[in-house]
PQR file of N, CA, C, O and H, with PARSE charges and radii, in Angstrom:
ATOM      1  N   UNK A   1      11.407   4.735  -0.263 -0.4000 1.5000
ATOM      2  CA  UNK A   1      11.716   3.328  -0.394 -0.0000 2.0000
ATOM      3  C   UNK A   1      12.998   3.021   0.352  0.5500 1.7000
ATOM      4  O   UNK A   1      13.632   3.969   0.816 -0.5500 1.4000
ATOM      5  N   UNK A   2      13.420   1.832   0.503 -0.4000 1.5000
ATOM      6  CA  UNK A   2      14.440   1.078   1.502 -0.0000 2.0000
ATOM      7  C   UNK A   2      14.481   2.121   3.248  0.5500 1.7000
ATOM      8  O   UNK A   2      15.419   2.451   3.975 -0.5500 1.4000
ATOM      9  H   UNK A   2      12.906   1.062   0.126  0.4000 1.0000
ATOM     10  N   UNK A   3      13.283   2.298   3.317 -0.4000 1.5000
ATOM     11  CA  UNK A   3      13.191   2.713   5.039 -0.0000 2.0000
ATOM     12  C   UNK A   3      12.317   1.781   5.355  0.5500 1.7000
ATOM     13  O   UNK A   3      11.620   1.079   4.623 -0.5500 1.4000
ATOM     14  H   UNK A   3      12.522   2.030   2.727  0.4000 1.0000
ATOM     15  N   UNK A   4      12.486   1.868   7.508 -0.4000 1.5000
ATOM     16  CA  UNK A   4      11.389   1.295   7.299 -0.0000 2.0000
ATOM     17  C   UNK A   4       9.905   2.065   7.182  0.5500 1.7000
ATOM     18  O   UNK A   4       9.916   3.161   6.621 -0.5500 1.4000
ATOM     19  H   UNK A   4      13.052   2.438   8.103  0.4000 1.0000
ATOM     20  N   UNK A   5       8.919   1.667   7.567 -0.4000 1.5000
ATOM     21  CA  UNK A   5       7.754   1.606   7.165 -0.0000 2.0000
ATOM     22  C   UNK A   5       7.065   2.384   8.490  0.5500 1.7000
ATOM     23  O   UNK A   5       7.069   2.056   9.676 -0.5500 1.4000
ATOM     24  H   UNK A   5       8.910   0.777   8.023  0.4000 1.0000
ATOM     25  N   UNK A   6       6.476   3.536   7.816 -0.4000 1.5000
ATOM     26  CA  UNK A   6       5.735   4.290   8.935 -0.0000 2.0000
ATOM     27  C   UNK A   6       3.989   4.161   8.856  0.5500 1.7000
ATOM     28  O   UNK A   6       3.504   3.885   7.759 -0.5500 1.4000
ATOM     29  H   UNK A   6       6.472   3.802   6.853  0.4000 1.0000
ATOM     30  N   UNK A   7       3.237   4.330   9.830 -0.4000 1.5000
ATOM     31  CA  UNK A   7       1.713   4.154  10.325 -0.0000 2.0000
ATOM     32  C   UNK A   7       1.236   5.325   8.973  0.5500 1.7000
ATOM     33  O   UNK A   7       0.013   5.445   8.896 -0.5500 1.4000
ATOM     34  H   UNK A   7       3.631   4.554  10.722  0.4000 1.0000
ATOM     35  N   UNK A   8       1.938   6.063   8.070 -0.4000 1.5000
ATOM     36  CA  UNK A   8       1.413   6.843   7.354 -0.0000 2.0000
ATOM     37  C   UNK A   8       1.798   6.160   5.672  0.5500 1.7000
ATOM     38  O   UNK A   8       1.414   6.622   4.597 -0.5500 1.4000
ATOM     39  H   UNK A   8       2.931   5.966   8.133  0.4000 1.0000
ATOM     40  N   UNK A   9       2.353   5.381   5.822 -0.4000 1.5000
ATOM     41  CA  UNK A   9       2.342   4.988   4.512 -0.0000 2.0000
ATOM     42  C   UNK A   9       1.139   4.079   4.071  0.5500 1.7000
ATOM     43  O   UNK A   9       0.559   4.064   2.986 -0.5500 1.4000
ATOM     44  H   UNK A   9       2.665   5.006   6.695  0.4000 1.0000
ATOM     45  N   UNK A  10       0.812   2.976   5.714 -0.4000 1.5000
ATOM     46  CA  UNK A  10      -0.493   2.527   5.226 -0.0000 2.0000
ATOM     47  C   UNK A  10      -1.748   3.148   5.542  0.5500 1.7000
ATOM     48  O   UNK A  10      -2.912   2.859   5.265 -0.5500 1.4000
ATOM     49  H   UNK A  10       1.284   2.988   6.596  0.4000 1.0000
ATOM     50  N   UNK A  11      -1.218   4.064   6.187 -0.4000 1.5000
ATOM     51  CA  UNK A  11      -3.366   4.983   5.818 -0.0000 2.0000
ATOM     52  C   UNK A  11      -2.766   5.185   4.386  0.5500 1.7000
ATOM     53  O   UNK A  11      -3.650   4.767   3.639 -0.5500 1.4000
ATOM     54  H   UNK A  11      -0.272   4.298   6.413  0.4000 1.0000
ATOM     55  N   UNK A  12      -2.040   5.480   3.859 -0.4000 1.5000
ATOM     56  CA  UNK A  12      -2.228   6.239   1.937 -0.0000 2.0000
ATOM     57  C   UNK A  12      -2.904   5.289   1.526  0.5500 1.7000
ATOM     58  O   UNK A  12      -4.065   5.462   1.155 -0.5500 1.4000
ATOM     59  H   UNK A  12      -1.322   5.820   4.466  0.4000 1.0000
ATOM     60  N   UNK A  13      -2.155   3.786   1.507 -0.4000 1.5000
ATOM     61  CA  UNK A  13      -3.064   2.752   0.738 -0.0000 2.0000
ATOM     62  C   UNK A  13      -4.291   2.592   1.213  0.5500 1.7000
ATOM     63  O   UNK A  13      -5.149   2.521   0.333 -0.5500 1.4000
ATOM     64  H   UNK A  13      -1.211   3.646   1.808  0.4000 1.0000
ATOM     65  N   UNK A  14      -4.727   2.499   2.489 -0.4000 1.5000
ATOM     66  CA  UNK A  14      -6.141   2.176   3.195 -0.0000 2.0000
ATOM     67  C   UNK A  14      -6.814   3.451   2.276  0.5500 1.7000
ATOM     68  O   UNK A  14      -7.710   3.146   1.489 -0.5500 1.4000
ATOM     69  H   UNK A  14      -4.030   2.558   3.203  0.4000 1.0000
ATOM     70  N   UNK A  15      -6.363   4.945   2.378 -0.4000 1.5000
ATOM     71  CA  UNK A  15      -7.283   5.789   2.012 -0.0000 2.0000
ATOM     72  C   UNK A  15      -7.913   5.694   0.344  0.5500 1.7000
ATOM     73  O   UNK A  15      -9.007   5.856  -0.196 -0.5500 1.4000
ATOM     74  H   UNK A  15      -5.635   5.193   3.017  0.4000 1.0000
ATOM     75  N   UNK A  16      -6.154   5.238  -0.190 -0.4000 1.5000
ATOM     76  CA  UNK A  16      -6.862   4.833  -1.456 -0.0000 2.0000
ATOM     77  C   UNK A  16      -7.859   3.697  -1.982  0.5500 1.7000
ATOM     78  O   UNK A  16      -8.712   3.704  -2.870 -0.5500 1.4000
ATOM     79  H   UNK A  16      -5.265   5.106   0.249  0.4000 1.0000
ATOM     80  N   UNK A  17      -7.392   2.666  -1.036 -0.4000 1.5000
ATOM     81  CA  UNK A  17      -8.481   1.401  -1.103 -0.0000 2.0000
ATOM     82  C   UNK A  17      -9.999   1.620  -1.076  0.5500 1.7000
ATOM     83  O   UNK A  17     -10.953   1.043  -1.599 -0.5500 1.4000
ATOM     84  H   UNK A  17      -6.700   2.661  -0.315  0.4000 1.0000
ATOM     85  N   UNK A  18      -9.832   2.836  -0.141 -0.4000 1.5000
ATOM     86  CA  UNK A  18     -11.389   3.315  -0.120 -0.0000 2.0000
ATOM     87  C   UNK A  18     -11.888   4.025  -0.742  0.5500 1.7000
ATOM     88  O   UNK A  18     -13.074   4.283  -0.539 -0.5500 1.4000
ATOM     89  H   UNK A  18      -9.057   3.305   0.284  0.4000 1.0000
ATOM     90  N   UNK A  19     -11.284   4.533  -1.599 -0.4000 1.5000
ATOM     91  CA  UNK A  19     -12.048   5.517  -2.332 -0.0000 2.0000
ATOM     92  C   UNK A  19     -12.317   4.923  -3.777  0.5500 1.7000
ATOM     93  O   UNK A  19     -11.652   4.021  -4.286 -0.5500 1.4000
ATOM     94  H   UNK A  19     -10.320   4.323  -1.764  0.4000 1.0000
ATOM     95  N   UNK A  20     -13.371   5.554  -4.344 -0.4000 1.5000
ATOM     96  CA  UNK A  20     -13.548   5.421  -5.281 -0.0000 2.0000
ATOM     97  C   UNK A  20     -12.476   4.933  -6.645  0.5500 1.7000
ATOM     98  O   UNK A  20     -12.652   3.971  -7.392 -0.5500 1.4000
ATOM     99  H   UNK A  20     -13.912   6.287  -3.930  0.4000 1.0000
ATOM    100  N   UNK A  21     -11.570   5.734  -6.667 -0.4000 1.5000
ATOM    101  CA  UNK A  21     -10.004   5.117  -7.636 -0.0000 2.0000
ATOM    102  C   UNK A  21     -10.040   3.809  -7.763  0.5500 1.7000
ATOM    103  O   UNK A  21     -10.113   3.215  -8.839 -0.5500 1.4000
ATOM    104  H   UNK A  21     -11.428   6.516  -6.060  0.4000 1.0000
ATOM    105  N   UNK A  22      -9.985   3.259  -6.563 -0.4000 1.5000
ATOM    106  CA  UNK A  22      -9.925   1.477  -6.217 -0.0000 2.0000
ATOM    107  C   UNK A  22     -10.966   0.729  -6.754  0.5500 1.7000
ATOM    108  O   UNK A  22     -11.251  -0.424  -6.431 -0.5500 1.4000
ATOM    109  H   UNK A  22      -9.926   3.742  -5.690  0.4000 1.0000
ATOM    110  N   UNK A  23     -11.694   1.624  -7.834 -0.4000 1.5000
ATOM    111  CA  UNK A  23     -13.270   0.187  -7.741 -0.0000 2.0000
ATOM    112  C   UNK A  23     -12.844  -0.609  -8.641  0.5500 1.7000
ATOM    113  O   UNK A  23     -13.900  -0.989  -9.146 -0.5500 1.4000
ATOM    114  H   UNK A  23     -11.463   2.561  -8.097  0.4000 1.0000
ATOM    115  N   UNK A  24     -11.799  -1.258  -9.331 -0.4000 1.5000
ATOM    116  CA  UNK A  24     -11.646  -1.674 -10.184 -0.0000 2.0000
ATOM    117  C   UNK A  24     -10.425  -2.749  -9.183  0.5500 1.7000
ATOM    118  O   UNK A  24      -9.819  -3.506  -9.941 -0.5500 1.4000
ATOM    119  H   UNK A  24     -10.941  -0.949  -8.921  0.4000 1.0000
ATOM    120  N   UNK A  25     -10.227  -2.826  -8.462 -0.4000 1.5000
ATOM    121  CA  UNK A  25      -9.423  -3.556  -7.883 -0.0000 2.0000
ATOM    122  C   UNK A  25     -10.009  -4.734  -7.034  0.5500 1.7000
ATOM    123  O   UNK A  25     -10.952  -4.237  -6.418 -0.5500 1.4000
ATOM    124  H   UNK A  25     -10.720  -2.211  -7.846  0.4000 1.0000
ATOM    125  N   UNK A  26      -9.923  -5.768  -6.778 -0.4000 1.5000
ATOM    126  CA  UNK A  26     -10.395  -7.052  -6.554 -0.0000 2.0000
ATOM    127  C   UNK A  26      -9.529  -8.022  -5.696  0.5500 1.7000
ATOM    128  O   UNK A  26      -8.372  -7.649  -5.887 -0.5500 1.4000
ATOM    129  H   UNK A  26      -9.157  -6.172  -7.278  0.4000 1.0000
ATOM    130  N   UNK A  27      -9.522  -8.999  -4.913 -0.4000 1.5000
ATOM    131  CA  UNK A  27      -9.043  -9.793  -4.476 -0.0000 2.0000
ATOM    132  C   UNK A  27      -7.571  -9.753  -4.876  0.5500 1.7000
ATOM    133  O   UNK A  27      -7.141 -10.692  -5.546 -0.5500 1.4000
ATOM    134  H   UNK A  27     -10.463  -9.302  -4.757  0.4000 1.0000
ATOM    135  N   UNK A  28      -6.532  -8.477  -4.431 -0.4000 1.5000
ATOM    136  CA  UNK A  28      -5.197  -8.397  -4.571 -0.0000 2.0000
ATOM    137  C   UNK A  28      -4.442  -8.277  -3.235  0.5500 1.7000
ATOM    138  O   UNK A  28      -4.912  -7.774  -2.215 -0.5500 1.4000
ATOM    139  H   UNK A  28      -6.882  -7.715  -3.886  0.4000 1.0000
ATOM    140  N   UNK A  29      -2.914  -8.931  -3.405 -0.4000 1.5000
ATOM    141  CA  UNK A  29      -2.125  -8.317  -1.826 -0.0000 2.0000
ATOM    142  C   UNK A  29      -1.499  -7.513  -2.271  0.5500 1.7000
ATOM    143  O   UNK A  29      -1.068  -7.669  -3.413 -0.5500 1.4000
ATOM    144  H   UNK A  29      -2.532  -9.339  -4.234  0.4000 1.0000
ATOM    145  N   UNK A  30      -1.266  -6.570  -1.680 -0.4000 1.5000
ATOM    146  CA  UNK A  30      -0.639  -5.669  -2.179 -0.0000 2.0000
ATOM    147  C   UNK A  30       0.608  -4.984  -0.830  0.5500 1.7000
ATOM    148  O   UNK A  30       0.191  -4.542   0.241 -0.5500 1.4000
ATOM    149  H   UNK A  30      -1.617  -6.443  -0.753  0.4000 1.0000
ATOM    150  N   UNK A  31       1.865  -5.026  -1.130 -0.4000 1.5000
ATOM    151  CA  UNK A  31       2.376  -4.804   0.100 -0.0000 2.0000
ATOM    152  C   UNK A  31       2.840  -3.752  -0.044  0.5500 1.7000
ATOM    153  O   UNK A  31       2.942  -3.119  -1.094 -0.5500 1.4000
ATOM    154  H   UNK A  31       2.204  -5.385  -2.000  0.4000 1.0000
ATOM    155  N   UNK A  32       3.223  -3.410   1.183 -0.4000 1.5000
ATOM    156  CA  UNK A  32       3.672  -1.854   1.222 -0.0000 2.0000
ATOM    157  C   UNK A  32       4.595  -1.873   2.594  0.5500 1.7000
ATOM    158  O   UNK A  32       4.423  -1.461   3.741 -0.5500 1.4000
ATOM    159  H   UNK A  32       3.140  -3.925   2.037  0.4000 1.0000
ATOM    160  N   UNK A  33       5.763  -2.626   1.833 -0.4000 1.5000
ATOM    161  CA  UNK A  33       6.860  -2.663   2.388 -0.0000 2.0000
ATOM    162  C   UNK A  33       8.508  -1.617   2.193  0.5500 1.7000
ATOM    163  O   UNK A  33       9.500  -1.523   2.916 -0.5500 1.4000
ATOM    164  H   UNK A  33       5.903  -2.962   0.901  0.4000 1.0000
ATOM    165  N   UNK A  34       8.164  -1.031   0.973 -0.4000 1.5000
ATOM    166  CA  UNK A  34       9.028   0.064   0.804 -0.0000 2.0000
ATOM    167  C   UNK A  34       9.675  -0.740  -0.005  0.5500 1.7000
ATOM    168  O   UNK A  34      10.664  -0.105  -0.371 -0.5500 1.4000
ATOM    169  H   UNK A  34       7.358  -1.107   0.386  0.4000 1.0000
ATOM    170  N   UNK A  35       9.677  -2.061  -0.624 -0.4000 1.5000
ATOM    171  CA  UNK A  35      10.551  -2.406  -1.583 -0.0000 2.0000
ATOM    172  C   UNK A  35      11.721  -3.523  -0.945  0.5500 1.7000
ATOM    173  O   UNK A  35      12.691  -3.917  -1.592 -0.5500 1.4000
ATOM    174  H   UNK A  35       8.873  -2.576  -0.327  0.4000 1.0000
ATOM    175  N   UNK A  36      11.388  -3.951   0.522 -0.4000 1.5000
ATOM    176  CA  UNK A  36      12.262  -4.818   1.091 -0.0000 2.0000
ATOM    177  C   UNK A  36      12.261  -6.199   0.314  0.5500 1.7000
ATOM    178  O   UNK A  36      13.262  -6.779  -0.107 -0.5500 1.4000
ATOM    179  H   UNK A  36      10.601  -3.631   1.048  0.4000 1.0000
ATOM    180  N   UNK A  37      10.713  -6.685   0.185 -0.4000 1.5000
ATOM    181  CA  UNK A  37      11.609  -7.642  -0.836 -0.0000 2.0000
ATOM    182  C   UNK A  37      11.985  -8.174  -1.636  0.5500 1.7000
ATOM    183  O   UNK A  37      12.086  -9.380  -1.863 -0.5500 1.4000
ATOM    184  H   UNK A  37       9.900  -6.213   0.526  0.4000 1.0000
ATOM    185  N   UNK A  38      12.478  -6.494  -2.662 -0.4000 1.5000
ATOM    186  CA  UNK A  38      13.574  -7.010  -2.867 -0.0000 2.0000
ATOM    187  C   UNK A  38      15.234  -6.861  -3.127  0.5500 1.7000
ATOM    188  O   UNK A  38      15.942  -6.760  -4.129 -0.5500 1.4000
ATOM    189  H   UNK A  38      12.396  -5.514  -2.477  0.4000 1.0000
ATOM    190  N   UNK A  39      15.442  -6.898  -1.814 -0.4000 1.5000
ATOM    191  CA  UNK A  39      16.945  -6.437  -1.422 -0.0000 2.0000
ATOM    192  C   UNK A  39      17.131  -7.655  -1.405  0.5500 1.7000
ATOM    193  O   UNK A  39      18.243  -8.107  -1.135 -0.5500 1.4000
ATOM    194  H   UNK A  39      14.866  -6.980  -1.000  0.4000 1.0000
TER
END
């Protein structure tokens, strides 16, 4: 958290979005900004 943001933090979420774990998740944003905002 408070870095910036590397091409590997969003495959984690993409990978999790896809998998099975996620079926319960629905029309959410979800960011994955490391916590910028809120500094």
């Amino acid at each position: 958290m408070g870095r910036p943001q590397e091409p590997d933090d969003v495959a984690n979420l993409v990978s999790f979005l896809a998998s099975s774990d996620a079926d319960y998740i629905t029309g959410q944003t979800i960011l994955t900004d490391g916590g910028m905002v809120f500094r």
